[in-house]
C-alpha positions in Angstrom: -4.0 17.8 -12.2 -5.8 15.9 -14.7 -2.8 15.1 -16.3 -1.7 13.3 -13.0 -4.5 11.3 -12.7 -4.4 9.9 -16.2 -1.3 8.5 -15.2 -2.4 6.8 -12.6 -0.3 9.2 -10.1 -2.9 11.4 -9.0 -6.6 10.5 -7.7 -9.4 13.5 -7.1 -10.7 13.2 -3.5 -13.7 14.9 -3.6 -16.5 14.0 -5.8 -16.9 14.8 -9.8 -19.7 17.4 -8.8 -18.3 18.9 -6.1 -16.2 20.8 -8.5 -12.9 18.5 -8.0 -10.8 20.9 -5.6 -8.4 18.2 -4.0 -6.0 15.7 -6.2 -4.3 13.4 -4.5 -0.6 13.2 -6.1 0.8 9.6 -5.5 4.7 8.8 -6.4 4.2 5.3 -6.7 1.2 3.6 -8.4 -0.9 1.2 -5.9 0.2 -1.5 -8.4 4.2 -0.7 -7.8 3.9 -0.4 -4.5 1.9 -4.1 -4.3 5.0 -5.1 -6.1 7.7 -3.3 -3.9 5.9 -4.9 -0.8 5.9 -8.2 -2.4 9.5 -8.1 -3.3 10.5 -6.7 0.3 8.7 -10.0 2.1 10.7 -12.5 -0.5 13.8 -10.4 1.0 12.8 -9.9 4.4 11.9 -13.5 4.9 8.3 -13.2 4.9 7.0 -15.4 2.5 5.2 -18.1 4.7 5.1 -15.6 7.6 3.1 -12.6 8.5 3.7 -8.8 9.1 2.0 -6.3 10.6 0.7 -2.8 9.2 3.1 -0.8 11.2 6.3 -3.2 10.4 5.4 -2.4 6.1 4.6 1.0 7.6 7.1 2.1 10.1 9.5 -0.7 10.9 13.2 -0.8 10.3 13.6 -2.9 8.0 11.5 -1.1 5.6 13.8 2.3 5.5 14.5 3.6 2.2 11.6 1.4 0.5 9.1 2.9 -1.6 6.2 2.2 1.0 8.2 3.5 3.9 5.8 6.1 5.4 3.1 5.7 2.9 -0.5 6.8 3.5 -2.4 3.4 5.0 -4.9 3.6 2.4 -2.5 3.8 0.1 -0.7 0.6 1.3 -4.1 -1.4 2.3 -4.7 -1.0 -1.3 -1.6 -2.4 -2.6 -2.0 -5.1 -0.6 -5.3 -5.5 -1.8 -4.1 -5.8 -5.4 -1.9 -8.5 -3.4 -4.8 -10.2 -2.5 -6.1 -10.6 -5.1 -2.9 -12.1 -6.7 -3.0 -14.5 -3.9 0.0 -13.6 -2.5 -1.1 -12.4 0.7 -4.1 -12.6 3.1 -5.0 -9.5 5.6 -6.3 -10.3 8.9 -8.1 -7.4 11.1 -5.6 -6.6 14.9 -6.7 -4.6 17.5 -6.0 -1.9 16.0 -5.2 -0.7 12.5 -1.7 -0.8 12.8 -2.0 -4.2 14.0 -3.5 -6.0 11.2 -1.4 -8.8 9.9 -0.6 -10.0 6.3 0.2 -13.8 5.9 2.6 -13.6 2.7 2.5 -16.6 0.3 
């Protein structure tokens, strides 16, 4: 498991002194997926426009991408990374799945 996580494709979930008993495994890197996202909103059409959660989650035109299906924390903190790149801006919904990102 360590190995994983040196990687960058594994995370422990439980804390260092808790005697680390749960690893994450991730296929994708937070990073790559901020990236797939990005490239599949200048695609889609969504540069300038926003998205919801559940569309980068769940929606159609998202099938066979690298996000499709992906944990939320897992995408929130892609998009994060896309944040902070300035190419996207997350606004809280309702609900979780309806929390929009403005793509720039």
């Amino acid at each position: 498991m360590n190995d994983f996580v040196k990687s960058g494709h594994g995370e422990w979930e439980d804390p260092e002194d808790g005697g680390r008993t749960r690893c994450r495994i991730i296929w994708r890197k937070p990073s790559e997926l901020a990236s797939d996202i990005y490239m599949w909103a200048e695609k889609n059409g969504f540069i300038g426009s926003i998205a919801t959660l559940y569309e980068l989650h769940s929606g159609e035109d998202v099938n066979g991408m690298s996000f499709q299906g992906a944990d939320e924390e897992l995408i929130r903190r892609a998009l994060s990374i896309l944040e902070d790149q300035g190419k996207c801006a997350v606004f809280q919904g309702d609900t979780s799945s309806e929390d929009g990102i403005k793509f720039f």
